[in-house]
C-alpha positions as CSV (number, residue, x, y, z in Angstrom):
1,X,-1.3,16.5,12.9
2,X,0.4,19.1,10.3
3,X,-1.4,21.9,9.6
4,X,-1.7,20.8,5.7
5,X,-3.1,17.7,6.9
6,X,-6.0,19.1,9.4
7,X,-7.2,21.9,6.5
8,X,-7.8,18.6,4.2
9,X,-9.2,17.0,7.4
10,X,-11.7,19.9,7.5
11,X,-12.4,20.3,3.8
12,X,-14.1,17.2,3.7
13,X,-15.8,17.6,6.9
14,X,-17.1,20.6,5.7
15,X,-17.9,19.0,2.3
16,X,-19.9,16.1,3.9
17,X,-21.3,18.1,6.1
18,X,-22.6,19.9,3.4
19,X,-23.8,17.2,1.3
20,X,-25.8,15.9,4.4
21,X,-28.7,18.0,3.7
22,X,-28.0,19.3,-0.1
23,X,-27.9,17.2,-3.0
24,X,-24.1,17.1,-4.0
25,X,-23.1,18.4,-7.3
26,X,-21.8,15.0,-8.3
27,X,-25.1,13.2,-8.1
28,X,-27.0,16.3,-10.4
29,X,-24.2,15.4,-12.9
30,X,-24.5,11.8,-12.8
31,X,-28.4,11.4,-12.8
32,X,-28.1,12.8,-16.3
33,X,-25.7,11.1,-17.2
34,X,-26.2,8.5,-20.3
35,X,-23.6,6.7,-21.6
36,X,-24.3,4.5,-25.0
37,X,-25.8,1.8,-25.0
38,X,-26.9,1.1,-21.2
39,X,-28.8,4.9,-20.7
40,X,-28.7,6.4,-17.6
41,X,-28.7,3.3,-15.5
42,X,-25.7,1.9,-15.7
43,X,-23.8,5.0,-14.7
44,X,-25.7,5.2,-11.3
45,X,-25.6,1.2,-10.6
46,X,-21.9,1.6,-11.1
47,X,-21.1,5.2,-9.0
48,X,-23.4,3.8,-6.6
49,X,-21.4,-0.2,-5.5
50,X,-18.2,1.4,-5.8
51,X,-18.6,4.3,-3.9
52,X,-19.8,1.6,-1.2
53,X,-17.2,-0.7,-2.5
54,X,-14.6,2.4,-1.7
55,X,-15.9,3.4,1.9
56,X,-16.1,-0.4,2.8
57,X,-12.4,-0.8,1.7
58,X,-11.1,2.4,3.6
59,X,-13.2,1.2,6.8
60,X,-11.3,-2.3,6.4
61,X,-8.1,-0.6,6.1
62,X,-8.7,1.6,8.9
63,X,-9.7,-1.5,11.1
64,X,-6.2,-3.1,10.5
65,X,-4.3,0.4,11.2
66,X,-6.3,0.5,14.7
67,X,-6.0,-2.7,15.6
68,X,-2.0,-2.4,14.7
69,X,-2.3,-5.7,12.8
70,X,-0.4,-4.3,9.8
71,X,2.2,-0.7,9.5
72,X,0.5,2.6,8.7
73,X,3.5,2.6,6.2
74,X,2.7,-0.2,4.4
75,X,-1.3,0.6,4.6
76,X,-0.7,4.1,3.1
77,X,0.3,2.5,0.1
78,X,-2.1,0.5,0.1
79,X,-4.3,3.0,0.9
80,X,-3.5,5.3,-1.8
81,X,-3.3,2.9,-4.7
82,X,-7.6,1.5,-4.0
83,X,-7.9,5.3,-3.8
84,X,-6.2,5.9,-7.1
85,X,-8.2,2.8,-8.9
86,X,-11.4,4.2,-7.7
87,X,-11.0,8.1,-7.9
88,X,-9.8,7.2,-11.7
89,X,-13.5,5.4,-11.8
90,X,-15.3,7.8,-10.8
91,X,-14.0,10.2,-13.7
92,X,-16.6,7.5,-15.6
93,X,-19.5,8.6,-13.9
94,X,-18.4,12.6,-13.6
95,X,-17.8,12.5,-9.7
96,X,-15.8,15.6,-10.2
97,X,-16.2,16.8,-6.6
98,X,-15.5,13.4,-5.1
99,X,-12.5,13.5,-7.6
100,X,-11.0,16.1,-5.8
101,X,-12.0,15.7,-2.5
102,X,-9.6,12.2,-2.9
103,X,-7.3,14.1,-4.6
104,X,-7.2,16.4,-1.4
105,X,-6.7,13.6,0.4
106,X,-4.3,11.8,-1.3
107,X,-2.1,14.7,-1.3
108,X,-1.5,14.5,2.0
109,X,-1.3,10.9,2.8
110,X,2.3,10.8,3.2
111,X,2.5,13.1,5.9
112,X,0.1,11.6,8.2
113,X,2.6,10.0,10.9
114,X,0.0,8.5,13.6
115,X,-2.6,6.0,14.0
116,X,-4.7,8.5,15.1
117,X,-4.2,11.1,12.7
118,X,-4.5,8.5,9.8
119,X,-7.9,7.5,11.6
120,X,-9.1,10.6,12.0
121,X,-8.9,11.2,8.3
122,X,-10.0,8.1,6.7
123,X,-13.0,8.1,9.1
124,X,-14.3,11.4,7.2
125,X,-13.5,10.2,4.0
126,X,-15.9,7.4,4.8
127,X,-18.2,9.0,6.2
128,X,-18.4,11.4,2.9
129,X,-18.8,8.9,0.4
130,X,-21.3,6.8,2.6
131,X,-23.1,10.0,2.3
132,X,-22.5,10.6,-1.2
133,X,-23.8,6.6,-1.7
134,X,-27.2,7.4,0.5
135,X,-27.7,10.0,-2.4
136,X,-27.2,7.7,-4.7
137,X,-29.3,4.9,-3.5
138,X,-32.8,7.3,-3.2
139,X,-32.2,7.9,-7.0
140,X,-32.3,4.2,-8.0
141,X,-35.6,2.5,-8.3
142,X,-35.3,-0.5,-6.0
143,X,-39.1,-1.1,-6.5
144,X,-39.8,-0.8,-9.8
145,X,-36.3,-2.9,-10.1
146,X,-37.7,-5.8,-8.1
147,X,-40.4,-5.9,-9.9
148,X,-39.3,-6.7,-12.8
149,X,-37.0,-9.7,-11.7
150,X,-39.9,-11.5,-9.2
151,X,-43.1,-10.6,-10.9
């Protein structure tokens, strides 16, 4: 693994490790976040299924790469443009810290050469936003939600 490629590796691992017990930044920002006409809602539906949308793609991606059903090469791309859609996304909902947590790792994408190393850093990318999407999820009112469509 190049050296560029294990201080992004440990950026996020320090990040999520960080975010495991403190509330990120990101999910302050976005909890007051209101956009026109939908409030605050909308904002946190959305961050919250495609953060989970994200982590589910990477996982499936990462799946293929270990199983060697398809080229890192061609997964890196592939990899990096679902990163791209949903990094540009997230600027709706003021993920700032996300944003450049993906914009650490997409900077070095193209120098990861193994399976492993590729692993390795797509499993903590994963495990950041599923962490970043628990956050999420305790701030959306599930009850009062349910409610509302079978009362």
């Amino acid at each position: 693994m190049s050296a560029r490629v294990k201080e992004v590796k440990n950026k996020i691992v320090l990040e999520r490790n960080r975010i495991w017990l403190e509330e990120p930044e990101d999910l302050k920002r976005l909890i007051n976040l209101k956009l026109p006409p939908c409030g605050t809602f909308a904002p946190i539906e959305h961050a919250f299924g495609e953060t989970k949308a994200l982590a589910f793609f990477l996982f499936d991606i990462r799946e293929m790469v270990r199983m060697g059903e398809i080229p890192i090469d061609y997964l890196k791309t592939v990899t990096k443009r679902i990163v791209e859609r949903y990094r540009d996304r997230f600027r709706n909902w003021e993920l700032n810290e996300t944003i450049k947590l993906l914009d650490e790792f997409l900077s070095v994408l193209d120098e990861i050469r193994t399976i492993n190393e590729f692993v390795d850093i797509v499993d903590e990318v994963i495990i950041y936003l599923s962490r970043l999407n628990y956050w999420i999820d305790i701030k959306i009112p599930w009850i009062e939600i349910n409610k509302t469509f079978y009362s």
